[in-house]
C-alpha positions as CSV (number, residue, x, y, z in Angstrom):
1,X,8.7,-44.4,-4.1
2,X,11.6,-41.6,-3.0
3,X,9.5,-39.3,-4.6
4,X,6.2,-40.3,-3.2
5,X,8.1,-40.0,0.4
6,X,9.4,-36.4,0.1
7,X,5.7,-35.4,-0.6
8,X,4.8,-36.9,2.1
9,X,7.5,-35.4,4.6
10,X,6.4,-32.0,2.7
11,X,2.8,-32.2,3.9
12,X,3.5,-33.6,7.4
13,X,5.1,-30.0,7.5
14,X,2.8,-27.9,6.4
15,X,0.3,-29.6,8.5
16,X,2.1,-28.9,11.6
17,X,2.4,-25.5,10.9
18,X,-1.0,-25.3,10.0
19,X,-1.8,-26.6,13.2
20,X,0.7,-24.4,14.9
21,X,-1.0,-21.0,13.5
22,X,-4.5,-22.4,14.7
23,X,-2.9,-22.9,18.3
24,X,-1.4,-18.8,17.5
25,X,-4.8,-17.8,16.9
26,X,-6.9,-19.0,19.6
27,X,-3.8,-17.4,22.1
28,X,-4.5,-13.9,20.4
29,X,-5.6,-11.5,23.3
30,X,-6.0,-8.4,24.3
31,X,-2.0,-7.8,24.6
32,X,-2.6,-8.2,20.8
33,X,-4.9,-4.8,20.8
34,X,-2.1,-3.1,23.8
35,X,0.7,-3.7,21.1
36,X,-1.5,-2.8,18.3
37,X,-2.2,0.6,20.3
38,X,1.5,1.8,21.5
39,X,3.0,0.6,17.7
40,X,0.4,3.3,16.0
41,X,1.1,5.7,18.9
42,X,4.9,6.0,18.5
43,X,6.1,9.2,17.5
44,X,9.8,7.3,17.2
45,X,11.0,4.0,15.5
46,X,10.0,0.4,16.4
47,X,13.5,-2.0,17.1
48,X,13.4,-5.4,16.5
49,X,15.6,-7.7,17.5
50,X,16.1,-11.8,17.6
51,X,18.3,-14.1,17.5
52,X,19.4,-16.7,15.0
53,X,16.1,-17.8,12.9
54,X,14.7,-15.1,14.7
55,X,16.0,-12.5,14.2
56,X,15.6,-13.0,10.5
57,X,11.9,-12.8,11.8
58,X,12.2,-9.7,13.6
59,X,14.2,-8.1,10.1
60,X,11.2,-8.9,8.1
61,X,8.8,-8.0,10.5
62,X,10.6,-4.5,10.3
63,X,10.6,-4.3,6.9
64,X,6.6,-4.8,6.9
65,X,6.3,-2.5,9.5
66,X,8.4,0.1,7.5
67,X,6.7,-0.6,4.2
68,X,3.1,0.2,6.0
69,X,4.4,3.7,7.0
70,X,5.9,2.9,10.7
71,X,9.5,3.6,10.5
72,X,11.5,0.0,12.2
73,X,14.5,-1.2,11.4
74,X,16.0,-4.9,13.0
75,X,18.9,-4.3,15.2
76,X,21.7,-7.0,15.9
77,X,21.5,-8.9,18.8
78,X,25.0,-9.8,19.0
79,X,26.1,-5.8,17.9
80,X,24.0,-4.4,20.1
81,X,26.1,-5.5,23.2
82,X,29.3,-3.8,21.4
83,X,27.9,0.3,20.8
84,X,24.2,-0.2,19.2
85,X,22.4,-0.3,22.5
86,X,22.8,4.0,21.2
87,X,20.6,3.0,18.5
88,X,17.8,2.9,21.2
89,X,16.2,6.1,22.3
90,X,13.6,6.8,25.5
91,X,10.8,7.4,23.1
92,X,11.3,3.8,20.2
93,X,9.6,0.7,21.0
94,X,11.4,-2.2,21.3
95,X,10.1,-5.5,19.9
96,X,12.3,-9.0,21.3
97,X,11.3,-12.1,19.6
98,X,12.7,-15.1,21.2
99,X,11.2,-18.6,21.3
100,X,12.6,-19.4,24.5
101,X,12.6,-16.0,26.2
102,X,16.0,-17.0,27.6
103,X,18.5,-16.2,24.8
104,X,21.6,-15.0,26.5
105,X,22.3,-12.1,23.6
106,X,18.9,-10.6,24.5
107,X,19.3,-10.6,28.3
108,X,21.5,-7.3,27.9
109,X,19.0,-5.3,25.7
110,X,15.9,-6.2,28.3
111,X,18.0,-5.0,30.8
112,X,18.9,-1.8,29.0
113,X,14.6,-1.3,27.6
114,X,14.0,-1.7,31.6
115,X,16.7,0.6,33.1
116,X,15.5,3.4,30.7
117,X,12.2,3.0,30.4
118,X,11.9,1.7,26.9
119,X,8.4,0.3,26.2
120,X,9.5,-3.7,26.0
121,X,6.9,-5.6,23.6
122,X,8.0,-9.6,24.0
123,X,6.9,-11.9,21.3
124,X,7.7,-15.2,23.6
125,X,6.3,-19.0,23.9
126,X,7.4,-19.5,27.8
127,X,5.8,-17.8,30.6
128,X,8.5,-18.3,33.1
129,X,11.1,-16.8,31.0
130,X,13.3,-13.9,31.6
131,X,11.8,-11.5,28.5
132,X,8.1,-12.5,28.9
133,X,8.7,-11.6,33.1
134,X,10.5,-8.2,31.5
135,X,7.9,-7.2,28.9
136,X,5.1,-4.1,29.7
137,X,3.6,-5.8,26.9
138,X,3.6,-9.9,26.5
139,X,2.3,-11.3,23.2
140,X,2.4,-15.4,24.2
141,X,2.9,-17.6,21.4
142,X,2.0,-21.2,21.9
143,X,4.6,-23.7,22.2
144,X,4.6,-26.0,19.2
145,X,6.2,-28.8,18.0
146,X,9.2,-28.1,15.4
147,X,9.2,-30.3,12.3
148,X,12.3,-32.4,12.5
149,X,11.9,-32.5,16.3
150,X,15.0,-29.5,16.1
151,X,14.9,-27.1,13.6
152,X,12.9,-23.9,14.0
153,X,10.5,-24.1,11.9
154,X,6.3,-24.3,13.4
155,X,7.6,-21.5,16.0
156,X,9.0,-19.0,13.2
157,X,5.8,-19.5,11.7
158,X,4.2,-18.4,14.6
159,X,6.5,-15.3,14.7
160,X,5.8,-14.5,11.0
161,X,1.9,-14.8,11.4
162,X,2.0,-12.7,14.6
163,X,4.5,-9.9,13.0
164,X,2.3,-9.8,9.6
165,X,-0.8,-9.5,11.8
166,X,0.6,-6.6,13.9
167,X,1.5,-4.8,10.4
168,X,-1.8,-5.0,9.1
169,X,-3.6,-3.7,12.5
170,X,-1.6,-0.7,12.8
171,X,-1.8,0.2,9.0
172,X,-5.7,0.2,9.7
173,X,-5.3,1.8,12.9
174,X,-3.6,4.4,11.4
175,X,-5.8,4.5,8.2
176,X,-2.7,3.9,5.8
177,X,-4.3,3.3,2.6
178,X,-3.7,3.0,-1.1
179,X,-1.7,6.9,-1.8
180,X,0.1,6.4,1.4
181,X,1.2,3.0,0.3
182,X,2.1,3.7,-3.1
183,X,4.2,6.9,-2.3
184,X,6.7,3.9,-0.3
185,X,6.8,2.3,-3.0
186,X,7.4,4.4,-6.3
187,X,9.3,1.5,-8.2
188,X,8.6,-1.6,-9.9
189,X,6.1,-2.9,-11.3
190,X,3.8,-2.4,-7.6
191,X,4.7,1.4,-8.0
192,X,3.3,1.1,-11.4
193,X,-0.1,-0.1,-10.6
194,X,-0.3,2.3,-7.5
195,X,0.1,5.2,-9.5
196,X,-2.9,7.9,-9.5
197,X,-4.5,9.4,-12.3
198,X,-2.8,12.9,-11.0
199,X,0.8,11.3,-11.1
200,X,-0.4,10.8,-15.0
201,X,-2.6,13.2,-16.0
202,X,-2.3,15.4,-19.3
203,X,-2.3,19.0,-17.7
204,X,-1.5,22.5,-18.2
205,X,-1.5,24.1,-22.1
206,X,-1.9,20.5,-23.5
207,X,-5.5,19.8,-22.6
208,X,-8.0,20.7,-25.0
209,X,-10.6,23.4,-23.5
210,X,-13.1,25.4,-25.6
211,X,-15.9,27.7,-24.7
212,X,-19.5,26.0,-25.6
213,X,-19.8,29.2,-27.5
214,X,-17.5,28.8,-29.7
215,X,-18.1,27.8,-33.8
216,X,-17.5,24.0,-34.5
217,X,-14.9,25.4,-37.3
218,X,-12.8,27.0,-34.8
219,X,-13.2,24.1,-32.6
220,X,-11.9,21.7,-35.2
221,X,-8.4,23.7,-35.5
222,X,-8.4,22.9,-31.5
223,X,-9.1,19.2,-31.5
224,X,-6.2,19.5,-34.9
225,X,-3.7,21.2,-32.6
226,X,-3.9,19.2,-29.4
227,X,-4.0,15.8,-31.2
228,X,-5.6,14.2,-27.9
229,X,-9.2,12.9,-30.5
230,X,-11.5,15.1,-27.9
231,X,-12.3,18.4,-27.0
232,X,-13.5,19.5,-23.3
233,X,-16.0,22.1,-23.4
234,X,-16.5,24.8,-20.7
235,X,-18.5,27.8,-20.1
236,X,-17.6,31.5,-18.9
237,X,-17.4,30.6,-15.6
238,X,-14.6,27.5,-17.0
239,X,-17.2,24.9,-15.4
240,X,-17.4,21.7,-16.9
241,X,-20.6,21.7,-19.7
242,X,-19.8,18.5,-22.0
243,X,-17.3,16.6,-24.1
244,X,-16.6,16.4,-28.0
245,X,-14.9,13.5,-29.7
246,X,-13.4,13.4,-33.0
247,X,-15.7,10.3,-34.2
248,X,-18.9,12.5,-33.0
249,X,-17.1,15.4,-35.3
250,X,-17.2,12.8,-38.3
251,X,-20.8,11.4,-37.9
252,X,-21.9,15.3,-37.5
253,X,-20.2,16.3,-40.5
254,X,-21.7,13.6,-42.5
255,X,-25.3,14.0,-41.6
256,X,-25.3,18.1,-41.8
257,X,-24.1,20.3,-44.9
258,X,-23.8,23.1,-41.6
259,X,-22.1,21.3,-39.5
260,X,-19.0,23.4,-39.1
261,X,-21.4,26.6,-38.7
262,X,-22.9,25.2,-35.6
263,X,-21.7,26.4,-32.2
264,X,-20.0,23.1,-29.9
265,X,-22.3,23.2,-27.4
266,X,-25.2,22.4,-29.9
267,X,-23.4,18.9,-30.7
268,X,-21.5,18.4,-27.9
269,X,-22.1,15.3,-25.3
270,X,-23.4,16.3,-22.1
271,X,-22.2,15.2,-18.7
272,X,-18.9,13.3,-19.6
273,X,-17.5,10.6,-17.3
274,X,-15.0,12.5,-15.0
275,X,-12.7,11.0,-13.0
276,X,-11.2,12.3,-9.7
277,X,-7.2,13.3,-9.7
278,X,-6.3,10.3,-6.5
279,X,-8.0,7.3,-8.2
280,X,-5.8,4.6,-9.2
281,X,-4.4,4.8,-12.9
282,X,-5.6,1.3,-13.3
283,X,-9.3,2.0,-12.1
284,X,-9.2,4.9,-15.0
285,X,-8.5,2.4,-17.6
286,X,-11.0,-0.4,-16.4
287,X,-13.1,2.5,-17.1
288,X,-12.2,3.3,-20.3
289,X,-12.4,-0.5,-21.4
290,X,-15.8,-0.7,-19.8
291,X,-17.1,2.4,-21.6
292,X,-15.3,1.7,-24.8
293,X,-13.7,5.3,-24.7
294,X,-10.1,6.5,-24.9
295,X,-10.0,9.2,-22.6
296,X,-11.3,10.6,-19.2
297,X,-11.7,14.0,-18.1
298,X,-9.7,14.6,-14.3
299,X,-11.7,16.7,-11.6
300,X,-11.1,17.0,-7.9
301,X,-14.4,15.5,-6.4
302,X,-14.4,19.0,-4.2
303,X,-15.0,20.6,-7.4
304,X,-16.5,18.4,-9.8
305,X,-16.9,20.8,-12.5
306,X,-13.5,22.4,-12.5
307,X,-11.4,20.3,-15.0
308,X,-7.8,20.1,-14.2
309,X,-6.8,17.8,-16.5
310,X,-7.0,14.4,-19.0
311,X,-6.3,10.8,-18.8
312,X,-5.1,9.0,-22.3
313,X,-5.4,5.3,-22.7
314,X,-1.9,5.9,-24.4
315,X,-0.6,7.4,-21.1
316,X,-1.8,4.7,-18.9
317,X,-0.5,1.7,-21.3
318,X,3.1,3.4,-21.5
319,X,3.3,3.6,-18.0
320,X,3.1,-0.3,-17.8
321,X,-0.1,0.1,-16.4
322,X,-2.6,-2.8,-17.1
């Protein structure tokens, strides 16, 4: 039965922050787009600050802000009254998260955002309050009821939501995508799977070029040499013209007594899947398993016919890529 209860208690929770985010959404106005606006503007750092359970908001709202290319750190409310007030410049925006609006550690950074002119977005349930009166921009939250009756819980929600939502506007507004996100985050196994094909790519010496003119014996001391099982074949002008594989080489030898007198371009596959240097690793090999091939050739989609390098299956799989 004890069990059965706690269950119980678990989804009376989640269902009043459920309904607490569906109150949050229906309040989301055209402050939302003002904030949205200034954030992807700001030539400086966004500060956020809260106090107790929010101000862990406001730190992880920074971080997600920070990992979506705006530079924000969270700044102590109860420091800031003792020196880090300096940590504020004319040009940041400042972002106060307070339930009540009327947390006495805040009321000494709205005054400083105000007396120098530092753009004030308040992230506030209560209208009469001294930060929503302060703030040139007001995003209302609604007031909720707290599970427990006490404990902050359906109005840090709220907070979360809101912060998550403002992250994810600005990174469209400011066309942060896939390359911009991956070169924040170059570790881990996320770093891994946002690598490109360029970050990977078999380049220079290494990648196996021959002239369409040349014999398929001289060709074979090539595909020998570079160990990669293909060979990329070019014409004078070093444009793309086809691709040789080593099983191709094998089925060729077997069916012609000539075969090694023939020139490459006479046996060679013509227009080979390319892929472009800023794909994702990880969209080359769902290629390669589609196709049922172990390499790609890399182009830059400017110049599709100018090879600058090769993907190997090998590569991708020992980069933890999957």
């Amino acid at each position: 039965m004890k069990s059965k209860k706690f269950i119980s208690t678990a989804k009376d929770v989640i269902n009043l922050e459920i309904k607490a985010l569906q109150k949050l959404k229906k309040n989301i106005n055209n402050s939302f787009n003002q904030a949205v606006i200034q954030i992807s503007k700001c030539q400086s750092k966004v500060i956020l600050c809260g106090v107790g359970k929010s101000g862990l908001i406001a730190s992880k709202i920074a971080a997600t802000l920070a990992s979506v290319g705006t530079p924000s750190f969270n700044l102590s409310a109860s420091e800031a009254s003792h020196g880090d007030l300096g940590m504020i410049s004319k040009k940041d925006i400042l972002i106060l998260i307070s339930n009540s609006g009327e947390t006495s550690e805040l009321k000494n950074i709205i005054q400083f955002a105000n007396r120098n002119k530092v753009l004030l977005i308040g992230i506030v349930s209560k209208k009469d309050s001294i930060l929503y009166k302060a703030s040139d921009i007001k995003l209302l939250i609604p007031a909720v009821k707290e599970a427990g009756g006490i404990v902050p819980t359906a109005s840090t929600t709220t907070q979360l939501a809101l912060g998550d939502a403002l992250a994810i506007a600005v990174m469209q507004n400011k066309k942060f995508g896939k390359i911009d996100f991956k070169k924040l985050h170059p570790a881990g196994s996320l770093g891994a799977q946002l690598k490109t094909v360029e970050d990977i790519m078999i380049t220079g010496s290494a990648v196996p070029l021959v002239d369409e003119n040349m014999e398929i014996s001289k060709a074979l001391k090539v595909l020998n040499k570079k160990k990669l099982g293909l060979l990329i074949v070019i014409n004078k002008y070093k444009k793309l013209r086809g691709i040789l594989v080593d099983g191709e080489v094998r089925r060729y030898s077997q069916k012609n007594l000539d075969f090694k007198s023939l020139l490459i371009k006479d046996v060679m596959t013509k227009k080979p899947i390319t892929i472009d240097r800023n794909e994702l690793a990880a969209k080359a090999l769902s290629i390669m398993n589609s196709k049922k091939i172990t390499s790609l050739i890399v182009v830059n989609k400017k110049r599709p016919l100018k090879t600058i390098g090769v993907i190997h299956i090998h590569t991708i799989l020992q980069s933890n890529i999957s």
